[in-house]
Each structure stands twice: as structure tokens, then as C-alpha cells.
C-alpha positions as CSV (number, residue, x, y, z in Angstrom):
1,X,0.0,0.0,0.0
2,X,1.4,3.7,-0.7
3,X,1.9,6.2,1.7
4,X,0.4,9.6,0.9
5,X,3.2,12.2,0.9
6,X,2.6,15.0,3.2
7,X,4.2,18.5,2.6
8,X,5.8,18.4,5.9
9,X,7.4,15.3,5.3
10,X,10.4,15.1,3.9
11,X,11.1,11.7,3.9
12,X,10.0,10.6,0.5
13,X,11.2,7.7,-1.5
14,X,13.0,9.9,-4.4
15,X,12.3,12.8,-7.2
16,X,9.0,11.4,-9.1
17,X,9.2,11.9,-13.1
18,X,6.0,12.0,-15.5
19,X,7.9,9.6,-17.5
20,X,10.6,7.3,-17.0
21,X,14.2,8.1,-18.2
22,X,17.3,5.7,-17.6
23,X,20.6,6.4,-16.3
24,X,22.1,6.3,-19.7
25,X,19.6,8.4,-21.7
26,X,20.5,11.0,-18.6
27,X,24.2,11.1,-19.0
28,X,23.4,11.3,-22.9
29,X,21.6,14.6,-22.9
30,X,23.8,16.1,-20.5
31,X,27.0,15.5,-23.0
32,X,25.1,16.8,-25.4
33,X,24.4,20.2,-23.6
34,X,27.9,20.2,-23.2
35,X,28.6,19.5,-26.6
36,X,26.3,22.0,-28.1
37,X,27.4,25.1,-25.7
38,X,31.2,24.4,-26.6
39,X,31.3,24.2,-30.6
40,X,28.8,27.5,-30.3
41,X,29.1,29.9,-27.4
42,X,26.8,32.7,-26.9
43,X,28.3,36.2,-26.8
44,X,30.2,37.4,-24.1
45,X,29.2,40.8,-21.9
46,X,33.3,42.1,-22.9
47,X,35.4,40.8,-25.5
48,X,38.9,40.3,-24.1
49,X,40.9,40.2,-27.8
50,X,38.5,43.4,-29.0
51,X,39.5,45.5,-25.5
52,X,43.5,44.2,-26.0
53,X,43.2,45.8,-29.7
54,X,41.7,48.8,-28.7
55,X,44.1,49.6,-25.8
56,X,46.8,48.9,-28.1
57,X,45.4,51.2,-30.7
58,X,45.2,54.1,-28.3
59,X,48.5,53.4,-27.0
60,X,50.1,53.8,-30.7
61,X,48.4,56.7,-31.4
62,X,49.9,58.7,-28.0
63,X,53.0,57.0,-28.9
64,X,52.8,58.9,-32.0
65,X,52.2,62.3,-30.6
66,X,54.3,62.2,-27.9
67,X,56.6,61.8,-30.3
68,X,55.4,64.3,-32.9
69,X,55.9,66.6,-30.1
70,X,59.4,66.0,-29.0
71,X,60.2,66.2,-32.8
72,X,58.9,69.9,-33.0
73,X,60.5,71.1,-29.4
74,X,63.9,69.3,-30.3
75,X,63.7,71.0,-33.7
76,X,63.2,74.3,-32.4
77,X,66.1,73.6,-29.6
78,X,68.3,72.8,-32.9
79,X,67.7,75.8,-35.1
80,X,68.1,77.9,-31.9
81,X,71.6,76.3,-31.4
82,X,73.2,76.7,-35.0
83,X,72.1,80.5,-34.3
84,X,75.4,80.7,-32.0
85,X,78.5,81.2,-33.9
86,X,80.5,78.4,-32.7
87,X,80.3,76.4,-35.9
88,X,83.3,75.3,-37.8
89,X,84.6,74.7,-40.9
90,X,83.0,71.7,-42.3
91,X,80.2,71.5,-40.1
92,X,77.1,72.9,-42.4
93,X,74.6,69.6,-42.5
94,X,71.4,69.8,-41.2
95,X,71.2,69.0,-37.7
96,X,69.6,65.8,-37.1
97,X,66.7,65.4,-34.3
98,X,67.3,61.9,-32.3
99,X,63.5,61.0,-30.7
100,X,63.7,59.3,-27.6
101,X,61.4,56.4,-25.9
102,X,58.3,58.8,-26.1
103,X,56.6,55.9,-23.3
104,X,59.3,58.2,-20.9
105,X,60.5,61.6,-22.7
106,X,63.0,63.3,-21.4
107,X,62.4,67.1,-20.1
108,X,63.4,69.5,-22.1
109,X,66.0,71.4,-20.7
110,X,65.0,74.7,-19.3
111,X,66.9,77.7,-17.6
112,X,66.4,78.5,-14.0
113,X,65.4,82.1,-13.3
114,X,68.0,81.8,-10.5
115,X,70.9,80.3,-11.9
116,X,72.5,82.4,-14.8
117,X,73.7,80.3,-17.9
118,X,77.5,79.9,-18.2
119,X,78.7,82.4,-20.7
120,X,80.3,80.7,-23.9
121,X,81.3,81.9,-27.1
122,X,79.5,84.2,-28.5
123,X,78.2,86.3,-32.1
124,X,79.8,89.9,-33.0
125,X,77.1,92.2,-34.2
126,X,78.9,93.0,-36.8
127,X,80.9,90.4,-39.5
128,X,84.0,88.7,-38.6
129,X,86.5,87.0,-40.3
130,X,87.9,83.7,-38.8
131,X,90.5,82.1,-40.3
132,X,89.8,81.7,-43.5
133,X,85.7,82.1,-43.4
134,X,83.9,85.0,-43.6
135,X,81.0,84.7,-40.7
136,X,77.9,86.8,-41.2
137,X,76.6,89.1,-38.5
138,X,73.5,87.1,-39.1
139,X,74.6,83.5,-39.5
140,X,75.9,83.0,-42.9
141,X,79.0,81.8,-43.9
142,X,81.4,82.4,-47.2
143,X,84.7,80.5,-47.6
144,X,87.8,82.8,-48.7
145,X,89.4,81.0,-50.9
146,X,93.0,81.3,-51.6
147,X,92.7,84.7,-49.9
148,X,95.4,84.3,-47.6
149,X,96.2,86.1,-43.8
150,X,93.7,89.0,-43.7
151,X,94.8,92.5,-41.9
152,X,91.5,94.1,-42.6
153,X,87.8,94.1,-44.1
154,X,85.2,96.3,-44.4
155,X,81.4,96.5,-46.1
156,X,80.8,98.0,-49.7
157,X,77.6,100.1,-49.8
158,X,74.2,99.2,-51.0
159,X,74.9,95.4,-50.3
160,X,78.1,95.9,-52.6
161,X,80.3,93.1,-51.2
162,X,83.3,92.9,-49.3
163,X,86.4,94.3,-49.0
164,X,89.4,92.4,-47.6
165,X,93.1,93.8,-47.3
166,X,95.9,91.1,-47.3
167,X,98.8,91.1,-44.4
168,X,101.7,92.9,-45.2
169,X,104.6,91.0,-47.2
170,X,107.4,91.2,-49.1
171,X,105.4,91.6,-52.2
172,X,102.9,93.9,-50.4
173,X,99.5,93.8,-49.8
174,X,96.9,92.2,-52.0
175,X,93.4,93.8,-52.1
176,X,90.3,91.3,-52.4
177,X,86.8,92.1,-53.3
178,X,84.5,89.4,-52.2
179,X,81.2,89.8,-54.0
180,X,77.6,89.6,-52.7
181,X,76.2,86.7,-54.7
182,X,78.2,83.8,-53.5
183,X,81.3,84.2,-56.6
184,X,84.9,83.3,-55.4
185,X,86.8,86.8,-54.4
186,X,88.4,88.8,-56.8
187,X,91.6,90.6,-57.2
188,X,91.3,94.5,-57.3
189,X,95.1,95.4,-56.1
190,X,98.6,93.3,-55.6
191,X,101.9,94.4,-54.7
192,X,100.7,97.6,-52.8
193,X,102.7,99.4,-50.3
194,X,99.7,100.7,-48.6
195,X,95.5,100.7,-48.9
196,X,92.8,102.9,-47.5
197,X,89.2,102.8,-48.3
198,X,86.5,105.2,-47.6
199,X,84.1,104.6,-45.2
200,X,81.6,103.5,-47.5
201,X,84.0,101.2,-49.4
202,X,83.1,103.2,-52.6
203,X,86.8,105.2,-53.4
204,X,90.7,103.8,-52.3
205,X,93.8,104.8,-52.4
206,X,96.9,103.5,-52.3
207,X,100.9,103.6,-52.7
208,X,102.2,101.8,-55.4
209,X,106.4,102.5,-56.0
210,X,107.4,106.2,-56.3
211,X,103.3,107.1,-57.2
212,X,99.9,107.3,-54.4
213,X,97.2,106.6,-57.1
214,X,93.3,106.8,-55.9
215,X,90.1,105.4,-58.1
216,X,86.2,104.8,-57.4
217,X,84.9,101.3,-57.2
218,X,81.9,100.3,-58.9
219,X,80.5,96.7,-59.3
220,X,84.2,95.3,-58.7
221,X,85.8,97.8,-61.3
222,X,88.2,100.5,-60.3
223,X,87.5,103.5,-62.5
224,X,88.5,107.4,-63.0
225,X,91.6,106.2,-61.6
226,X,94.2,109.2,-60.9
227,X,98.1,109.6,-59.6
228,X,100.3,111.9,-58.0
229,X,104.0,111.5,-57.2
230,X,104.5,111.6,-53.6
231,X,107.5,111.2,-51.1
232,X,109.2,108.1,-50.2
233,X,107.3,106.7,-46.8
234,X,104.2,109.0,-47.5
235,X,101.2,106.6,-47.6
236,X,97.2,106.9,-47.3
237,X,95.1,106.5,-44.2
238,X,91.9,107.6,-44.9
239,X,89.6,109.8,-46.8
240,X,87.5,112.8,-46.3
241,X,84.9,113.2,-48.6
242,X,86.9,112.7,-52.2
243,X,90.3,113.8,-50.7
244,X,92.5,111.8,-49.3
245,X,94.7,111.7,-45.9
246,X,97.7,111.5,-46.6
247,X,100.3,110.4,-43.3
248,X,104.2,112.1,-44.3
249,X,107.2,110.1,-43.5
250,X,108.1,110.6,-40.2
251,X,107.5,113.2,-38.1
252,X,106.4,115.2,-41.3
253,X,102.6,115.6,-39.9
254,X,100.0,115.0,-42.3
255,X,98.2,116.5,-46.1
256,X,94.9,116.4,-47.6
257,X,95.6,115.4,-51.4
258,X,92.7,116.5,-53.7
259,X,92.9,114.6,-56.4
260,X,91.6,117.1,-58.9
261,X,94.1,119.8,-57.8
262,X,96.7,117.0,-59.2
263,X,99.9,117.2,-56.8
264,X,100.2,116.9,-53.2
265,X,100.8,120.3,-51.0
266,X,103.5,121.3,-50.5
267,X,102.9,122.1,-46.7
268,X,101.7,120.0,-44.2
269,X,100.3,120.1,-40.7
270,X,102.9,119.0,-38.2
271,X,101.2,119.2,-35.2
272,X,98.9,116.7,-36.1
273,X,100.1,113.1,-34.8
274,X,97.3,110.4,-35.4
275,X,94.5,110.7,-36.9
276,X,91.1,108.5,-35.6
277,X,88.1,109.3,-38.1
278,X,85.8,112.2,-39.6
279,X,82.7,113.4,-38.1
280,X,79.7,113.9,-40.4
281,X,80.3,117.7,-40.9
282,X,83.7,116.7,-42.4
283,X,86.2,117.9,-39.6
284,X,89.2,115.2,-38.7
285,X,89.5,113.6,-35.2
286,X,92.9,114.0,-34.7
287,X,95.5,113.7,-31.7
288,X,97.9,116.8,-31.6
289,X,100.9,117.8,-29.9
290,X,100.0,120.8,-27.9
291,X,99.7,122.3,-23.9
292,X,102.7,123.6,-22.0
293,X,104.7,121.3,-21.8
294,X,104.0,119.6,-24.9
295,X,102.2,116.2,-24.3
296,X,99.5,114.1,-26.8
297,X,96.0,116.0,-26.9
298,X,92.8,116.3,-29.1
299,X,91.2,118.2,-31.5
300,X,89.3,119.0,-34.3
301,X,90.6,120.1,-37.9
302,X,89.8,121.7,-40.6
303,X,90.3,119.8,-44.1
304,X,89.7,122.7,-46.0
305,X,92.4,125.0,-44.3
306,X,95.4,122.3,-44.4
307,X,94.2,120.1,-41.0
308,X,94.2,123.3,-38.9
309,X,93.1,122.4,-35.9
310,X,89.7,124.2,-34.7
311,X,89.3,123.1,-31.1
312,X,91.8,121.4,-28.8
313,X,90.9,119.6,-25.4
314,X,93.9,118.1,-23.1
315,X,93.6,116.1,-19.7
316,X,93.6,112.9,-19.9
317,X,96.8,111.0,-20.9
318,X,96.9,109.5,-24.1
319,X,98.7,106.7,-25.8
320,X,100.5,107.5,-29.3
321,X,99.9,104.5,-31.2
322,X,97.0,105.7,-33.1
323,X,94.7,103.4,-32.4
324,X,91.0,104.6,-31.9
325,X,87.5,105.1,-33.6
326,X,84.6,107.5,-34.1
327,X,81.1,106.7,-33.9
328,X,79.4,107.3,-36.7
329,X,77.4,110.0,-35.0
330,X,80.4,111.7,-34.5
331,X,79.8,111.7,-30.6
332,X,82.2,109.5,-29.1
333,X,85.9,108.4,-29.5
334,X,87.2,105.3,-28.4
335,X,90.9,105.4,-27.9
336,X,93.7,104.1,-26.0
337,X,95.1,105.8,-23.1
338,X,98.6,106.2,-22.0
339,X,98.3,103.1,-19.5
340,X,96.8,99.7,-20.1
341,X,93.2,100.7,-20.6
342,X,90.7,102.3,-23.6
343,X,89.4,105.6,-22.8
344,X,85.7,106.4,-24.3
345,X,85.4,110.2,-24.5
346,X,82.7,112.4,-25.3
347,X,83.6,114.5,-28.1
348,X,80.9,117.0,-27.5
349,X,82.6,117.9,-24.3
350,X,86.2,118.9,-26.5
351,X,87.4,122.0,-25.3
352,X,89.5,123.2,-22.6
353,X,88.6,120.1,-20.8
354,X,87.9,116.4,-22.2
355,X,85.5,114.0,-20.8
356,X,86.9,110.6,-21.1
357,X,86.1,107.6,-18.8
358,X,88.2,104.0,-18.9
359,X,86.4,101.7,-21.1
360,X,88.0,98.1,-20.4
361,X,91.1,96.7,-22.3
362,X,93.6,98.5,-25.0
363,X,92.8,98.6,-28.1
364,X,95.1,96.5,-30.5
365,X,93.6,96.7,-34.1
366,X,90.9,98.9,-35.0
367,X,88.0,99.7,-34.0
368,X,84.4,98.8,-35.4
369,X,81.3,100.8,-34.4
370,X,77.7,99.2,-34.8
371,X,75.3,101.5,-36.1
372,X,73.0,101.6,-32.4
373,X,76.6,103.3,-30.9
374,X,78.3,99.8,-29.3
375,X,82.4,100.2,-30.0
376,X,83.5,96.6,-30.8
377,X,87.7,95.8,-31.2
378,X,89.5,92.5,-30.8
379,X,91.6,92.4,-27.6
380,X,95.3,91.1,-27.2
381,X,94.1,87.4,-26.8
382,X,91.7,87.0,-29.7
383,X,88.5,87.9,-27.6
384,X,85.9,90.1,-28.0
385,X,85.3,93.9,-26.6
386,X,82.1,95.5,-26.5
387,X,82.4,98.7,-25.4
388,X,78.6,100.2,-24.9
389,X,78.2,103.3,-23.9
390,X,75.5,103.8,-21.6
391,X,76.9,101.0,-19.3
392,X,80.8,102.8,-19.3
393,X,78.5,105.7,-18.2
394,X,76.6,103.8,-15.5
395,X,80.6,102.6,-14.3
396,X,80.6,99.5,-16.0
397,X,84.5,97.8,-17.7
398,X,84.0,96.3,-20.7
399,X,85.6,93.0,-20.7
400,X,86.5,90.5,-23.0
401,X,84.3,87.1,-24.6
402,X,85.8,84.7,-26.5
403,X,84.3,84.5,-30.1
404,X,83.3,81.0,-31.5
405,X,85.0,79.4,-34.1
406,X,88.4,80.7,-32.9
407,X,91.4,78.3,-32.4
408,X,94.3,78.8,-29.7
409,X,96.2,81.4,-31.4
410,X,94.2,82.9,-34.2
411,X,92.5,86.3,-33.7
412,X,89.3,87.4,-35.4
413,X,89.3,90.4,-38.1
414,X,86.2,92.9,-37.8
415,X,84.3,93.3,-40.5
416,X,83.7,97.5,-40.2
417,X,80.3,98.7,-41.6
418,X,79.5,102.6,-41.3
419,X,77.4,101.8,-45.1
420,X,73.9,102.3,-43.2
């Protein structure tokens, strides 16, 4: 007899089924499940493999412009850097822009507000002449070839070129014109005694044997050349207007030649020692013997009355080599004194008293003014002077940088431009 299964009891026989299934046809259906779920699976909530390809994805693509980045900031770091004149000869590639691991860049390098930079060579404001390279105020560079030692170099007007003087040799000196488009130089003079060349590198004269001969320059042409005999030692130094300076052997003082009066006068200032440069109303800067007792002073002369000097300012003691510059405003002189040290003085002050202050090291070649008023010479070591004038007013010394490009031993030429 069966029992009747009450809901409180839980003591029943086993699971009842509507139908009856064996043991086998059991394990049967359940491989099948089994079977079926594994060859087709239903789709997953997340797809690892899809996520995996999209992190990689984004990962490239800041890979990418991290490294676009460093590219542009490492470029910009470059093209700053070939601005410094310290390249040499035979280093004019492009520069080339290593990218690091962009995963871990490494920060740019940046200068503290509170820790200067270290001062290293640096650029003249005007163009120098290293060796044999001509280096650009402004970065560009022009090989000299077969030009030789250079003594001096100046600017031709209106973007005429260059003009380079030779050393002094047994066979003389050579003068060079370099021209603006990127030609080799050219050979204007050889075998002179002496050059000078006018401010604007547009007329020079020179000695040449018994004869001083003077011509204009045009496009790398001498023309309207013209000669006068003149006295052994007597050479040019400079011009005023379309005369010329001419320096007499020794102690003879100096004469303006005008070259359409033909010969050179017969008389000549004595007085006058060294000249330094013209002011733009065409009076000399000169250095004159003159005071009680007589001692190196200066003063202003008149080209059209023989070099008479016009106003005459002693006090401070000056050196006799004759080295020294104008501005081009015709306000200030730099020159050497009678010690170790420059002297700037203000030439508006020339008169019974002279205004001069000490403006750093002695001049030793000439002296190059920059059209905003900055004096600029070459030292005794190669290096660099800027003299500027506000800051010798305010007490500064000028001192001297070293110049890039410059080997142990070689000295720089300035490049003198009074064109603008």
C-alpha cells in the first residue's frame, strides 16, 4: 500500500518523473548540452581580444604624438643652437633630431630664473673674419678661398660686397673684393705698399712705387683712376669726402691730397700726430701735440684749411699709437690711453677740458662701431670687446668674450660697416 506524501514530510522515497528516463539516456543529454554550448558559445558581456586591440590602438596613437611633439620642441632647440657662432669649418649639414622612448620623454632642458647660464662663445654684431671664413653678422658663412692672412675688411655700400686687405709681405699687400652673390673673391690690387678705403667702401687709395694713385669702385671695377707723385714713406690713411689723408714720413705731420688739384701740398700740418676718423660735418678727429709742456692731446681740424686744428681739449693721458675710432654720430671716441686701458670720450665735451672715462682693455687693431653706438675691437688674446656706452657711463669695464670658431692662437678680423 502507498503512503500519501505529506508537505511536511520530507522523507519521501526519491524525485518522481512523469515519465521514465534511464541512467544512460541521462548522461546522454547532458554531454550533449555540453557539446552544443562548446562548438557555439553565446556572446560574451566584454570581449577580451577586442578591448586588448583597442588599448593597443590608443597606445600607438599617443605613442605617436608624444613623439610628434618632441620632434617639434627638439627642432626648435636645434635651429636655436646653429644660431650661436660656434660652428666650424665643415660642419654645415642639417642638424639631425634623435626622438627618444616617447613611453618616458625626457624634459626639455629649461633655464632656472636663478641660476645664470654659463657664458660661452659668442656672435659679433657685426661680421668677422675667422681664419679663412667669412662669418655673417646674421649666421651666414662664405669660404675665402685662396685669400690668404687678412689684416683688414670692411662693407661695400648698398649690399656691394666685401672688402678684404691682405697682411703685409714682401710683395705687399693684396686687395680682395669678395662679391655679394656667393662668386669666389676677386683681385682688385697686388703688390701695394699701402690701402685705405673710404668709409663706404666706394673710393681707395693706395701707394704703389714712387706714385699714391686713388680710383672709385663700382661693381668690382676700379675707374677714374688718378696719380700723384709723392715722397718716399708717405702713404694713405683715410679719406674725407673725395680727398684723401695722406700720413708724411716721419715726423712730417699729415696733407689732404685732392685729387683734382693733381699734386700733393707742399705744406703739411705738423702738429697733427694720429688721426682717428671724420665726423659727419667733415672735420678730422685727430690727436695733436699741444699744452705747455708739450704732451699728446685732441682736437678737431679743418680739411679745407690744411688740418688746422679748430678746437683742442687736453687732460687725460693718451697713448701715441693711433689706435682709436669714431662713432658714426660723430659723438664718441674710443681710444687708447697712456696706460693699459681704452678711454671712451665724449667729443661734444672737446674743449678746454675732455670728458673721457676707462672703457675696459687697450685697443690693438681697430675699432668697429655698430650703427646703435656699441664700439666693438678685438683684444690682445683673440676675444671680443664690447664697449657700450651707456653702461661705461653707468661705471661698467668692458671685458672681454671669447668668439666662436676661434682656435688657440688665431685672432678674429672685424668686418667695419659705417654703409647704413
Amino acid at each position: 500500500m502507498r503512503r500519501t506524501p505529506n508537505p511536511c514530510d520530507n522523507q519521501t522515497e526519491g524525485p518522481e518523473r512523469p515519465f521514465a528516463v534511464t541512467q544512460d539516456e541521462l548522461e546522454r543529454a547532458l554531454r550533449e548540452t555540453f557539446a552544443r554550448r562548446v562548438a557555439a558559445p553565446g556572446p560574451l558581456a566584454a570581449d577580451p581580444a577586442a578591448l586588448a586591440i583597442r588599448r593597443a590602438n590608443r597606445t600607438v596613437r599617443r605613442r605617436a604624438l608624444a613623439g610628434l611633439a618632441l620632434a617639434g620642441a627638439a627642432t626648435v632647440l636645434v635651429t636655436t643652437g646653429t644660431a650661436q657662432f660656434g660652428d666650424r669649418p665643415g660642419h654645415q649639414g642639417s642638424p639631425i633630431v634623435v626622438l627618444g622612448d616617447p613611453r618616458t620623454p625626457a624634459p626639455l632642458p629649461t633655464a632656472s630664473p636663478s641660476t645664470p647660464s654659463p657664458k660661452g662663445p659668442v656672435r659679433a654684431e657685426l661680421d668677422l673674419i675667422i681664419g679663412s671664413w667669412l662669418e655673417g653678422s646674421g649666421g651666414e658663412r662664405r669660404e675665402l678661398t685662396d685669400v690668404g692672412p687678412v689684416d683688414r675688411a670692411q662693407r661695400v655700400a648698398d649690399h656691394g660686397g666685401w672688402l678684404v686687405t691682405s697682411v703685409a709681405t714682401a710683395a705687399g699687400r693684396t686687395l680682395w673684393w669678395v662679391p655679394p652673390n656667393g662668386s669666389a673673391p676677386q683681385v682688385l690690387l697686388a703688390g701695394a705698399d699701402a690701402i685705405a678705403l673710404a668709409p663706404d667702401g666706394r673710393q681707395l687709395a693706395w701707394r704703389d712705387g714712387r706714385e699714391l694713385l686713388a680710383a672709385a669702385l663700382v661693381g668690382g671695377q676700379l675707374f677714374a683712376t688718378t696719380g700723384t707723385p709723392a715722397p718716399d714713406g708717405a702713404v694713405p690713411v683715410g679719406f674725407v669726402g673725395d680727398a684723401v689723408l695722406v700720413r708724411q714720413p716721419g715726423q712730417g705731420g699729415f696733407t689732404v691730397w685732392r685729387r683734382l688739384a693733381g699734386a700733393l701740398p707742399a705744406a703739411a700740418e705738423r702738429s697733427l700726430l694720429n688721426v682717428y676718423g671724420v665726423l659727419p660735418d667733415g672735420r678730422v678727429v685727430g690727436q695733436v701735440s699741444a699744452g705747455t709742456p708739450r704732451r699728446p692731446c685732441l682736437a678737431l681740424l679743418d680739411p679745407a684749411r690744411g688740418l688746422a686744428p679748430v678746437r683742442t681739449g687736453c687732460g687725460p693721458e693718451l697713448g701715441t699709437d693711433g689706435r682709436g675710432g669714431v662713432s658714426a654720430d660723430g659723438r664718441w671716441l674710443l681710444v687708447n690711453g697712456a696706460g693699459k686701458d681704452a678711454l671712451l670720450v665724449d667729443l661734444d665735451t672737446l674743449g678746454s677740458t675732455v670728458s673721457a672715462r676707462s672703457a675696459g682693455p687697450a685697443v690693438t687693431d681697430v675699432v668697429a662701431w655698430t650703427p646703435t653706438g656699441t664700439a666693438l675691437h678685438v683684444d690682445g688674446a683673440g676675444g671680443l670687446v664690447r664697449v657700450r656706452v651707456e653702461r661705461v657711463l653707468a661705471g661698467e669695464r668692458p671685458g672681454a668674450a671669447s668668439v666662436g670658431g676661434v682656435t688657440p692662437g688665431e685672432r678674429p678680423v672685424l668686418v667695419s660697416d659705417t654703409t647704413s
